[in-house]
N, C-alpha and C positions, 0 to 999 in steps of 0.2 A: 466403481472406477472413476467416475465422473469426479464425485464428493472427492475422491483422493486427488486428479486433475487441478481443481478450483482450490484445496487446501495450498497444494504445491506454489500454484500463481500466487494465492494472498502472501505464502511466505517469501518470494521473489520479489512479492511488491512492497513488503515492508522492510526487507533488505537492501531494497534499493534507495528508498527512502532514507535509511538509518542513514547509508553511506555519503548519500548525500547531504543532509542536515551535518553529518557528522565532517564532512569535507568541507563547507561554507562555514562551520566555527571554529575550526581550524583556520581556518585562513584569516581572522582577527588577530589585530594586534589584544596586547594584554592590555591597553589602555582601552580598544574598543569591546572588549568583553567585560569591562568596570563599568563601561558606561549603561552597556545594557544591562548590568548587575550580576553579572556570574564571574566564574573566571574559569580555566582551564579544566578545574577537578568537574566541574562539571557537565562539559561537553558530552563525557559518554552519557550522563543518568539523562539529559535533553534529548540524544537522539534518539535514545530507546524509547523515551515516552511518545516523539512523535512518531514513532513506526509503530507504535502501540494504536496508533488512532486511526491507522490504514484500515478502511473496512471491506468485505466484500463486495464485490461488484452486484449491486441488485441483476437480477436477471429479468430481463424483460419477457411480455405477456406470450409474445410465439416460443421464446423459451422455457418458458413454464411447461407450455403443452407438450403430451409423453409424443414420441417421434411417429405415432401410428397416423394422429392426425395433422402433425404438420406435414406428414407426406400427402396426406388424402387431400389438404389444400392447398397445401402447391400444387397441387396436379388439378385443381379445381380453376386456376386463373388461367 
C-alpha cells in the first residue's frame, strides 16, 4: 500500500513539474525561445524530459525502520 502511496506522490510531483516548466516556456516571446535555441515545437518534448528527472524522495533512516521499532523508540525517549 505504501509502494502504491509514494508511486502516486512521484507522479503528482512530476505533473506538477511538467506543468510548470511547460507554463514558464509558454510564457516566452518567440524571439526569447530563439535566443535559448528552441522554439515552440518544442516546449512539450522540454517539459517531459524535465519531469522525467523528478526522483523519489530518498526516505530517511527512522523511515526505513519497519513501524515495530519506531514505535518501541518513541516510547523509549
Amino acid at each position: 500500500m505504501m509502494k502504491l502511496l509514494e508511486q502516486i506522490a512521484l507522479l503528482a510531483r512530476r505533473w506538477a513539474t511538467y506543468q510548470r516548466v511547460r507554463a514558464e516556456l509558454e510564457s516566452y516571446t518567440e524571439r526569447e525561445l530563439n535566443d535559448m535555441g528552441m522554439s515552440r515545437a518544442d516546449i512539450t518534448r522540454i517539459s517531459l524530459e524535465a519531469a522525467s528527472l523528478v526522483k523519489p524522495k530518498a526516505k530517511t533512516e527512522d523511515e526505513r525502520r519497519p513501524a515495530l521499532l519506531r514505535q518501541r523508540y518513541a516510547t523509549d525517549l
